[in-house]
N, C-alpha and C positions, 0 to 999 in steps of 0.2 A: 542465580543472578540474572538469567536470561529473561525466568519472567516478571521481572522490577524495571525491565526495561521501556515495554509501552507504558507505564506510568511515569517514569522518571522523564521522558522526552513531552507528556503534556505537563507534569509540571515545570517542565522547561518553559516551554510556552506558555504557561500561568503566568510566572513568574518576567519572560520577556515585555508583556506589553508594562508592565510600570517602569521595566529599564528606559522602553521607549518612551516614552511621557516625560522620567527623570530629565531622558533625554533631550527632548523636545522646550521644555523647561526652561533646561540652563542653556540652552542656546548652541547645543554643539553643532558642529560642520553636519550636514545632510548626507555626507558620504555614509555617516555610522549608520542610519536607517538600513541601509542596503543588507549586512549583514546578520542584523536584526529580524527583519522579513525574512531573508532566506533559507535561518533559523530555522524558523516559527514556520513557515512553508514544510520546511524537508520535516520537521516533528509530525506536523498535523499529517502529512503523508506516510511516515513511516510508524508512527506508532499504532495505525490499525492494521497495518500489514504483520508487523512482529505480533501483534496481542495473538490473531489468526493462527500466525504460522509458530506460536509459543502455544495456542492451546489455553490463553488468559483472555480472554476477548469475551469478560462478564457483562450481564445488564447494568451493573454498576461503574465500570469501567468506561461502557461506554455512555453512559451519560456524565461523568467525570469527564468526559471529552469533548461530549457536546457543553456542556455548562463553559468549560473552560475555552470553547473557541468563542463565544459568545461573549467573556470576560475580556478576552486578548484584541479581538476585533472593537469592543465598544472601547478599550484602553487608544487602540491603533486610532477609530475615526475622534479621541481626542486629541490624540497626534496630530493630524491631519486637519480639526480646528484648529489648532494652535499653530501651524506651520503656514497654512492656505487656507484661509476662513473666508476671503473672497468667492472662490471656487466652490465651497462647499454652499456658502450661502447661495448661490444664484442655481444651485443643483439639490436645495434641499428637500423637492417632493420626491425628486429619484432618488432620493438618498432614504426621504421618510418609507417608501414602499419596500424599498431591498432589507430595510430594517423591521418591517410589518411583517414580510414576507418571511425570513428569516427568525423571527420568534412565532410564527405561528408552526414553521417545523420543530420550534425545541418544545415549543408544548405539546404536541403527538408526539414528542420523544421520551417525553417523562412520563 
């Protein structure tokens, strides 16, 4: 059981950024986000710590984790158009560079 745990907490995370989006969607109260990130935070933190300390911390695992933060975050910044698209529009070169800069680490990951 212990070591189906670092996968189950990124498929957690897979699976969170489309609740957020659902979310964002239909319009619900901004409080839910919070829980959402916190989530998705304490996964992305804890499942490479247990894969480690399990002894499951594969080359495939971890790029199941990189792919998947990569899905969760690009779900999150359509959150984030869809919530504040002012904000994002008048910030979209530092927004396009953190996004260059961040898929040029997933592809020396793969």
């Amino acid at each position: 059981m212990k070591r189906h745990l670092p996968f189950a907490l990124t498929t957690l995370r897979l699976l969170l950024g489309p609740i957020a989006l659902a979310c964002a969607l239909t319009n619900v109260p901004r409080w839910i986000y919070l829980p959402i990130l916190i989530t998705a935070t304490l996964s992305d933190i804890c499942d490479g710590i247990l894969a480690r300390r399990f002894g499951v911390a594969t080359p495939a695992l971890r790029r199941y984790d990189s792919i998947t933060d990569v899905i969760y975050y690009l779900f999150i910044l359509a959150v984030a158009w869809r919530l504040c698209k002012p904000v994002l529009a008048q910030n979209w070169l530092l927004i396009s560079l953190i996004l260059f800069s961040a898929s040029t680490t997933i592809v020396r990951n793969l």
